[in-house]
DRENZA-780009 format. One record per residue (C-alpha): residue number from 1; x, y, z. Coordinates in nm, 4 decimals. Example, Ala and Ser with C-alpha at 12.3 -4.5 7.8 and 13.67 -1.06 7.14 Angstrom:
BEGIN
num:east:north:up
1:1.2300:-0.4500:0.7800
2:1.3670:-0.1060:0.7140
# end
This chain:
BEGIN
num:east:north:up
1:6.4371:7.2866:1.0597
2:6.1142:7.3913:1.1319
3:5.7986:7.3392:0.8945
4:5.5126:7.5739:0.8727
5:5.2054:7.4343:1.0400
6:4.9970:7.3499:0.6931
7:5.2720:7.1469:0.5511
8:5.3084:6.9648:0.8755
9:4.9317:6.9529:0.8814
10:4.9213:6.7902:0.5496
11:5.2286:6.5453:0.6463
12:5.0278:6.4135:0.8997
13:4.7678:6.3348:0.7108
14:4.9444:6.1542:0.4852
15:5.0881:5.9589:0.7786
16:4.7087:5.8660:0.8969
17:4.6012:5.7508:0.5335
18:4.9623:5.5670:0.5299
19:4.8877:5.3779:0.8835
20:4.5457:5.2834:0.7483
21:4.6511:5.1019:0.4244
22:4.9805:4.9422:0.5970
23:4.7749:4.7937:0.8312
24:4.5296:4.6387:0.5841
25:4.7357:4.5635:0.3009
26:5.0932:4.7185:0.3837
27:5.2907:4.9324:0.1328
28:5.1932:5.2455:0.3281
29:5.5392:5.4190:0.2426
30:5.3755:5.4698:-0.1182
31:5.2098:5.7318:0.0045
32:5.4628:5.9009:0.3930
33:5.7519:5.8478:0.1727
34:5.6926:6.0731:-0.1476
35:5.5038:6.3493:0.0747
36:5.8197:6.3550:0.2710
37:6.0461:6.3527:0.0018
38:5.8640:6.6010:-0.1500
39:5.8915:6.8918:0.2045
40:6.2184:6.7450:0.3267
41:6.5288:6.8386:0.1264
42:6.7747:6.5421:0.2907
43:6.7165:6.2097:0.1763
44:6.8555:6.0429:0.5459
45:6.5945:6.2458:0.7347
46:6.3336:6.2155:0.5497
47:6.3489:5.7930:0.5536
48:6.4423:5.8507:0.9849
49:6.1355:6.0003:1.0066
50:5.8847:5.8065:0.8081
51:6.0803:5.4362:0.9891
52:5.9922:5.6650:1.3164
53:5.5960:5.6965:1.2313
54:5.5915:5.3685:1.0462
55:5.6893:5.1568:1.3492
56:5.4350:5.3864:1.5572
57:5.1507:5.2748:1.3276
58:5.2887:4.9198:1.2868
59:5.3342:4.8867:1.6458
60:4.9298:4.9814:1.6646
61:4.8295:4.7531:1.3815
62:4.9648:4.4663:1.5979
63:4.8387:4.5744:1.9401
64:4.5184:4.4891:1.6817
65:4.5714:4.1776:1.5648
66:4.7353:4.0586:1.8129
67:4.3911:4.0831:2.0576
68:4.2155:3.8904:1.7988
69:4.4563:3.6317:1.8269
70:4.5214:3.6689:1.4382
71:4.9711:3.6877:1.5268
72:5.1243:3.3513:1.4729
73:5.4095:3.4121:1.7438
74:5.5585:3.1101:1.6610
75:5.6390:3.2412:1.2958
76:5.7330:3.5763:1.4197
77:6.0193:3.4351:1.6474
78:6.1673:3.1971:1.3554
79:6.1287:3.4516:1.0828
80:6.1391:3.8146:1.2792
81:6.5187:3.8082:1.3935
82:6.6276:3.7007:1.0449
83:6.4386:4.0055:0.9158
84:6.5046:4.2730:1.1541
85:6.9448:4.1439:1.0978
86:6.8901:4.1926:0.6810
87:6.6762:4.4885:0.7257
88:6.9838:4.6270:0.9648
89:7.2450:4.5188:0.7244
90:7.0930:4.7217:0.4107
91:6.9849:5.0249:0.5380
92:7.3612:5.0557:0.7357
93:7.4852:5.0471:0.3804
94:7.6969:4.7325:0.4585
95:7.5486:4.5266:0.1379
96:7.6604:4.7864:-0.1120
97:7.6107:4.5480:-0.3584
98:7.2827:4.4374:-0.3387
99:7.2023:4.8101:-0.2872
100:7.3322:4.8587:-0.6152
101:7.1651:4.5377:-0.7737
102:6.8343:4.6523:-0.6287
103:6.8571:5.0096:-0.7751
104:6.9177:4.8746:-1.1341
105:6.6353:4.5728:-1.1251
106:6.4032:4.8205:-1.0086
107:6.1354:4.7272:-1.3263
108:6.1639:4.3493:-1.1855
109:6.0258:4.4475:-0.8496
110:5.7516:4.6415:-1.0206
111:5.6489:4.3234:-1.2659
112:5.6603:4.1263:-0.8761
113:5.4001:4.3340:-0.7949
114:5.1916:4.3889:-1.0578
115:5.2198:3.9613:-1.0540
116:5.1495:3.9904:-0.6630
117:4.8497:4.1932:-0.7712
118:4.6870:3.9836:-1.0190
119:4.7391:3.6925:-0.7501
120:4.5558:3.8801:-0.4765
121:4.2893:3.9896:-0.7020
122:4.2448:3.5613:-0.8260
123:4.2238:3.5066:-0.4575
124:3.9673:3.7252:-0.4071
125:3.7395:3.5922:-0.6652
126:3.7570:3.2488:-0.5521
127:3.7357:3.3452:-0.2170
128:3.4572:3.0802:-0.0920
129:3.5827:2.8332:-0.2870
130:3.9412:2.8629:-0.1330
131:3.7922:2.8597:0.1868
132:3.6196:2.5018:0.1525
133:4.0013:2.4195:0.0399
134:4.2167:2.2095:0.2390
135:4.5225:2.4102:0.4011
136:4.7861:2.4671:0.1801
137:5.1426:2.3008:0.2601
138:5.3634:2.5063:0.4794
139:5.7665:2.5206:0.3841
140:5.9302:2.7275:0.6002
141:6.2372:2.7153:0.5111
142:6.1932:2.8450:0.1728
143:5.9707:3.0786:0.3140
144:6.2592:3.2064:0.5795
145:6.5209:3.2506:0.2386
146:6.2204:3.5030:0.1056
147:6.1546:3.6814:0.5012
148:6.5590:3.6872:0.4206
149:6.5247:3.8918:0.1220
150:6.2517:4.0760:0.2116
151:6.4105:4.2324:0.4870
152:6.6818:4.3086:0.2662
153:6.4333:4.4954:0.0181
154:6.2931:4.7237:0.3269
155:6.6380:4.7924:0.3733
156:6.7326:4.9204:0.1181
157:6.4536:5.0133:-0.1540
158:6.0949:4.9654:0.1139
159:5.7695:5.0719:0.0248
160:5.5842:4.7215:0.0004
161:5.7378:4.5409:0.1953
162:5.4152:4.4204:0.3892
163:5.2421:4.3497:0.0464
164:5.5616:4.0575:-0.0306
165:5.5543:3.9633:0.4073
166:5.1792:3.8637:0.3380
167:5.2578:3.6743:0.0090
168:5.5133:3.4916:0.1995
169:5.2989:3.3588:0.4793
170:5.0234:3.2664:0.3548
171:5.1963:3.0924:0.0234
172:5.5054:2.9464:0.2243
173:5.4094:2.9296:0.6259
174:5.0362:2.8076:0.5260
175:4.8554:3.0845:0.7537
176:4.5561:3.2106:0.6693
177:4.4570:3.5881:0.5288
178:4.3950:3.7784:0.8578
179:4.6562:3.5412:1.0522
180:4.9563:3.6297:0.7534
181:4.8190:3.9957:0.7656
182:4.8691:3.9848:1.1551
183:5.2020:3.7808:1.1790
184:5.3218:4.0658:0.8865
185:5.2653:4.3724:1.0698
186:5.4960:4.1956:1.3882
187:5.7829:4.0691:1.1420
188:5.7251:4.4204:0.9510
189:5.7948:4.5976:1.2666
190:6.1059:4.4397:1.3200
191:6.2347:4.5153:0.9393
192:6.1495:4.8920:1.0277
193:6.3230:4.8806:1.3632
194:6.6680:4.7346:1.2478
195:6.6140:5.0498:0.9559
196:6.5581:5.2815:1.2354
197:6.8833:5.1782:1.4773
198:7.0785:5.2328:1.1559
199:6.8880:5.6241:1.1088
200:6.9320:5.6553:1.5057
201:7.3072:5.6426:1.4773
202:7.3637:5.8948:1.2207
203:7.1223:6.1318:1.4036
204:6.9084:6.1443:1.0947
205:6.5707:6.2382:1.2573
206:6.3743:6.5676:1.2953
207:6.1802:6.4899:1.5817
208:5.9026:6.6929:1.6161
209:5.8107:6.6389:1.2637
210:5.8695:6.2528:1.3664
211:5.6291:6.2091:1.6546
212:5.4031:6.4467:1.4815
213:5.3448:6.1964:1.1810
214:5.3729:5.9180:1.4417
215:5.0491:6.0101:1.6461
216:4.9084:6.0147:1.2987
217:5.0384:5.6966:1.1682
218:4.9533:5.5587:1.5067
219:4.5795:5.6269:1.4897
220:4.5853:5.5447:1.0893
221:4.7236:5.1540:1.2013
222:4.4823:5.1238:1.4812
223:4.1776:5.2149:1.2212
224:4.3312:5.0016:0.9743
225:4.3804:4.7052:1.1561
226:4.0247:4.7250:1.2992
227:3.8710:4.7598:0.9290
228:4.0490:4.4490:0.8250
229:3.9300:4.2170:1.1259
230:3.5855:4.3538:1.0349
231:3.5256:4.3258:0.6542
232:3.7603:3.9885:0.6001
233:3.9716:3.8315:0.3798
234:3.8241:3.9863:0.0664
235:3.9124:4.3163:0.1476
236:4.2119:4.2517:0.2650
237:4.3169:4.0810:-0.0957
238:4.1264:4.3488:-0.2917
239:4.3248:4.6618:-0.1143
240:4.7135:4.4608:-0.1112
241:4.6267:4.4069:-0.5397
242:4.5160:4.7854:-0.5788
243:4.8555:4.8977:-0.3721
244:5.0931:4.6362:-0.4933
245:4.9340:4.7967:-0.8663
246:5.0519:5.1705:-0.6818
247:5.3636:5.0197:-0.5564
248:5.4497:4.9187:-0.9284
249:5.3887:5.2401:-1.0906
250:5.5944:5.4033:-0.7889
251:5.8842:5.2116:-0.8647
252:5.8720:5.2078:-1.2454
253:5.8786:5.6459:-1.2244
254:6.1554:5.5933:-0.9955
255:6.3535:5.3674:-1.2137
256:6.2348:5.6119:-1.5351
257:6.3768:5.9295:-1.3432
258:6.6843:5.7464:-1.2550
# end
C-alpha cells in the first residue's frame, strides 16, 4: 500500500507529538492511533504499525531516563516479564473474554481516568508539601496484580497505558515522580513488545510507513523524556491529568460509536 507523501508527512508528525507526550506523561496512542485509523483501512496494520513506532520512541524515552539514573531496574525485572506475558496474551486474542469484558466496561476505564486525573492534578498542587512527606509505603504485590492488568489493558484496548504504569509505581512500589515515570517507559516497552510479537506473526505491518513514524516517534521520546528531567515533577503530574482527561473522552466516543 503505498501513501502519498503529505499523508505520510502528517503521520509522522503525529508520531513526533505522540513520542513527546508518552514520554512525559504516556497515553501517546491518543493521538498515532486515531491518525492511523483514520489513513489505514485495516484495523491489524494499523495497531502493527503504531506498537512498531511506539516501542521506537519508548525505547528512546528510556535511553533518557535511564542516564539520569531515574529506572528502578529492580522493579522493572519483578514487574516487566509479568507485563510483557499479559500484554502477549491479549493482543494474541487468547483472553477472548476479557477482550470482550473490556469492550463493554469501556465508560469504567474512562471514569479511571478522569479519577487518575483529578489525582495527578491534587498532586500537583501540593507538590512541596508532598515532598517534605515521608515516603509512602511500598506493596508490591498488590502493585504486581495491577502491572498484571495493566498489561492486559495494552493488550487489548491501549492508549494510556503509561498514565495507569505511573499511578501504579508511585502509589504501590513507593518510587518517586521522575523514578515511576522512568521505571514506566521500561515496563511500557515490554507491554508494547509482547503486542508487537503477536502483530509480527500475522505479518500485520506496512513497513515503510512503520519506520517512517518510528524515526518520528523516536525523536518525539528523546525530546520528551529530556523535557520531563528538566521541568520536574509538576509537569510531569500536570501533562498525565490533561491526557488521562483526553484518554477519557477518547474512550467514552469509542464506547458511544460502538
Amino acid at each position: 500500500m503505498d501513501l502519498e507523501w503529505p499523508v505520510t508527512v502528517g503521520l509522522c508528525l503525529a508520531a513526533l507529538l505522540a513520542g513527546f507526550v508518552d514520554a512525559v506523561a504516556g497515553g501517546g496512542g491518543l493521538i498515532q492511533v486515531p491518525a492511523l485509523f483514520a489513513v489505514l483501512a485495516d484495523p491489524a496494520t494499523a495497531l502493527g504499525v503504531n506498537k512498531v513506532a511506539s516501542i521506537c520512541g519508548t525505547s528512546a524515552a528510556v535511553a533518557r531516563y535511564a542516564r539520569e539514573g531515574h529506572v528502578a531496574w529492580r522493579r522493572v525485572a519483578l514487574a516487566g516479564p509479568i507485563a510483557l506475558v499479559a500484554s502477549w496474551l491479549a493482543a494474541n486474542g487468547l483472553i477472548s473474554a476479557a477482550k470482550e469484558a473490556a469492550d463493554a466496561i469501556r465508560p469504567l476505564f474512562a471514569g479511571c481516568f478522569l479519577a487518575l486525573a483529578a489525582h495527578q492534578v491534587w498532586k500537583a498542587l501540593r507538590a512541596t508539601e508532598d515532598a517534605a512527606a515521608p515516603p509512602a509505603l511500598a506493596r508490591p504485590a498488590v502493585g504486581l496484580a495491577f502491572v498484571a492488568a495493566i498489561g492486559l489493558y495494552d493488550g487489548f484496548v491501549g492508549p494510556g497505558t503509561g498514565m495507569f504504569l505511573f499511578w501504579t509505581f508511585t502509589t504501590w512500589f513507593a518510587l518517586s515522580a521522575l523514578d515511576a515515570t522512568g521505571t514506566t517507559k521500561a515496563v511500557n516497552w515490554l507491554t508494547n513488545a509482547g503486542a508487537l510479537v503477536a502483530f509480527l506473526s500475522r505479518g500485520a505491518i506496512l513497513w515503510p510507513l512503520a519506520l517512517s513514524m518510528a524515526a518520528a516517534n523516536t525523536l518525539g521520546g528523546f525530546l520528551g523524556a529530556r523535557t520531563a528531567i528538566r521541568r520536574g515533577v509538576r509537569f510531569i503530574r500536570l501533562v498525565t491529568a490533561l491526557v488521562s482527561v483526553a484518554a477519557s473522552v477518547y474512550l467514552l466516543g469509542r464506547w458511544a460509536r460502538g
